[in-house]
N, C-alpha and C positions, 0 to 999 in steps of 0.2 A: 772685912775690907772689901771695895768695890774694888775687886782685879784689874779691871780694864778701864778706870776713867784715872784719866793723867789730868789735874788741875794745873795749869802756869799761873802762877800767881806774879807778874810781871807789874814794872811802874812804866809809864806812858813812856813814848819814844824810845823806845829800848829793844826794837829789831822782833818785835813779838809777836806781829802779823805776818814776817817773814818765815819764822819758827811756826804760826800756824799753818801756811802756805807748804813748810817742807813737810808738814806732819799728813799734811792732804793728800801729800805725793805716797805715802804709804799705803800698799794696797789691803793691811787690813786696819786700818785707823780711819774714823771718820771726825772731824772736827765742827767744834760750838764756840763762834766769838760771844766774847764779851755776853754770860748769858745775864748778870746778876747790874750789869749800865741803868738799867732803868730805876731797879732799886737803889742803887746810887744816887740817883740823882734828886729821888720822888724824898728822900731820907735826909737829904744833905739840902735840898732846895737850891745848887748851885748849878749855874747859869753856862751851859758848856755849848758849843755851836751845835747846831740841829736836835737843841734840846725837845722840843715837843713831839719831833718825829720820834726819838727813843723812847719817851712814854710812851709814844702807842705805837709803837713796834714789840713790846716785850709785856710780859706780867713785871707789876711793878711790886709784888710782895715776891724778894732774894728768899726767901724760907720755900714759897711755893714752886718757885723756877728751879730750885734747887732738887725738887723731892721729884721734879720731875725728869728731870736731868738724870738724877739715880735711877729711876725707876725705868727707865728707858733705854738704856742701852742694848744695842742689837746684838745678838747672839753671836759667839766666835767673834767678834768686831771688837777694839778697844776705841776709845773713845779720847780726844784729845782737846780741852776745855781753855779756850786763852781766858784768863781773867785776868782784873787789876789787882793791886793787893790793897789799895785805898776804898774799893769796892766791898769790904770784908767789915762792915760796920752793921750796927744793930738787926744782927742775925744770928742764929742757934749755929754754933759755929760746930758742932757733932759732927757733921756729916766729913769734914777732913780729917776725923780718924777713921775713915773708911775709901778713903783715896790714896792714888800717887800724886803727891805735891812737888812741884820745882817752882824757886824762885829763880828767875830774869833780873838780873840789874844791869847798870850801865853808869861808867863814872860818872859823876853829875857834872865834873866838868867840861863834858862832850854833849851829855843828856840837857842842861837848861838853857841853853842859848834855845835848843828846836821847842822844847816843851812851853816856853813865855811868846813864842811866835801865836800859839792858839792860847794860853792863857798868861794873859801879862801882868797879872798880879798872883802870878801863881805860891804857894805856899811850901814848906816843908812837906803836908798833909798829903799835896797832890801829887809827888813821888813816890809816893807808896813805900821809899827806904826804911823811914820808922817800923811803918806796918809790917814790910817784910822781917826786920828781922827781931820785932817779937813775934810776929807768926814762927820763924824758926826755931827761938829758942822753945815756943810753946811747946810744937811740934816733939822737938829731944827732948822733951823733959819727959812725955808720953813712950822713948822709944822712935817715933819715926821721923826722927830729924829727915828732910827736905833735902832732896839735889839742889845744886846752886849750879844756876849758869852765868856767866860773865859775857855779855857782849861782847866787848875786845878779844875773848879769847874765841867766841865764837864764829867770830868774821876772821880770825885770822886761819884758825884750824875746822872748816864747821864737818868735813867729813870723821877729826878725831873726837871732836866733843861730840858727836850728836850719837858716833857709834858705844862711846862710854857710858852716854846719859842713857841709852836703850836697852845695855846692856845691865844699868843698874835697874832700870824698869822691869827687865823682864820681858821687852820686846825684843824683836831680830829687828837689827839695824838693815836697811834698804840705799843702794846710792842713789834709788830717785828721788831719795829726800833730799836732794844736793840743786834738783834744779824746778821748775816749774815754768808755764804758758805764762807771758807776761797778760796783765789786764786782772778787773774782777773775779772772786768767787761766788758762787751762791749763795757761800757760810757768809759770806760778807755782812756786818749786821748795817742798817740804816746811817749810822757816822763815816759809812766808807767814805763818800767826798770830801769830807773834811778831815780826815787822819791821814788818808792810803793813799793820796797820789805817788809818791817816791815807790811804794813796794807795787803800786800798779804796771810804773813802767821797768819792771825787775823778772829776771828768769831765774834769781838763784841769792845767794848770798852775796851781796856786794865787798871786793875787799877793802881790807880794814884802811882808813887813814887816819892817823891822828890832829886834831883840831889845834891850831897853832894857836887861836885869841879865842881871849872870852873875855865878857861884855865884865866894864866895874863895876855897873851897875849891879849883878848878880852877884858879887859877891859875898854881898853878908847871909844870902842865901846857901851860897854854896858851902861858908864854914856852917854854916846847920845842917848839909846832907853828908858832908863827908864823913863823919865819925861811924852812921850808919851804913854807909855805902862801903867803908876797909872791912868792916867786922863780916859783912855778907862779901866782900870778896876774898877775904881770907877762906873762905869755906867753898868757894868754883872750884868746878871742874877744869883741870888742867891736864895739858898731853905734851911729850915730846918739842911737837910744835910749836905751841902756844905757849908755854909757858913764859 
């Protein structure tokens, strides 16, 4: 097992750049967005805004960005990796029993109104729900079933879930993971302008409100993410708080 690299296998709009942003604030964690976007998209041939810059921002064979990703990790540092979980297609998928994995979700009934604002014919595919949780059950079937994080529960408690989810890592939890410098990171990959404005103008987790309307149109979408989206939230981390 690779000790130190924490995979988030997260689906779009689901607080995951914020969750990178607190992992940044840890002084011994260093963070990698989105390493495997460009094989996504070179794989799948679909047409996502600032697609050309992500080809050539990245190696676009996921096998070899991956081996390099393992291979690289700095000494005494753990490493902290946002990926999609839709992202996890026609690749030697080995390398996640040698990680810490957590899925990210977000009910879809909050999650699809923002995710069709950047793609408006979006699918079942491009919430990553499905994928996530047969990544889960794949994962337990091997032994290392996956932390789960719940959005809602993360904005509502993020200093008790984030010390829970470190403590099952194996890291010491830090409260500078609680706030950060509003604007850009470094790690930022090429699709910053078009994903991150909200988390650009943000110093910390924003709190939680719940979403009164959703669109009818989304609907016959949303009875196909829900089934996938209770089964991965029945398995979140919960606290005191948030529950």
């Amino acid at each position: 097992m690779t000790e130190r690299l924490i995979c988030l296998w997260s689906g779009p709009r689901n607080v995951s750049t914020a969750l990178m942003y607190s992992f940044a604030q840890h002084a011994d964690v260093s963070v990698v967005d989105e390493p495997l976007y460009a094989h996504y998209l070179r794989v799948t041939g679909r047409d996502h805004p600032g697609r050309d810059d992500v080809l050539a921002s990245q190696d676009n064979d996921g096998n070899a960005a991956m081996r390099v990703l393992l291979s690289t990790i700095p000494a005494n540092r753990w490493v902290f990796a946002k990926q999609m979980a839709h992202h996890l297609i026609d690749l030697d998928r080995a390398f996640l029993h040698k990680t810490h994995n957590v899925l990210l979700v977000r009910d879809p009934r909050e999650m699809l109104p923002s995710l069709t604002v950047q793609l408006p014919n979006a699918t079942l595919a491009d919430t990553g729900l499905k994928q996530q949780w047969e990544l889960y059950l794949e994962l337990e079937a091997h032994g290392r079933a996956p932390q789960v994080l719940d959005s809602r529960q993360l904005l509502i408690d993020p200093a008790g879930v984030l010390a829970t989810l470190c403590k099952r890592l194996g890291l010491s939890f830090s409260e500078r993971m609680l706030c950060w410098e509003p604007g850009a990171r470094p790690e930022d990959g090429v699709w910053a302008p078009y994903w991150y404005q909200a988390v650009h103008q943000s110093s910390g987790f924003q709190a939680y409100r719940a979403k009164t309307e959703f669109p009818e149109h989304l609907c016959e979408l949303l009875a196909d993410c829900e089934p996938w989206y209770q089964q991965l939230f029945d398995k979140a981390i919960r606290t005191d708080n948030s529950a």
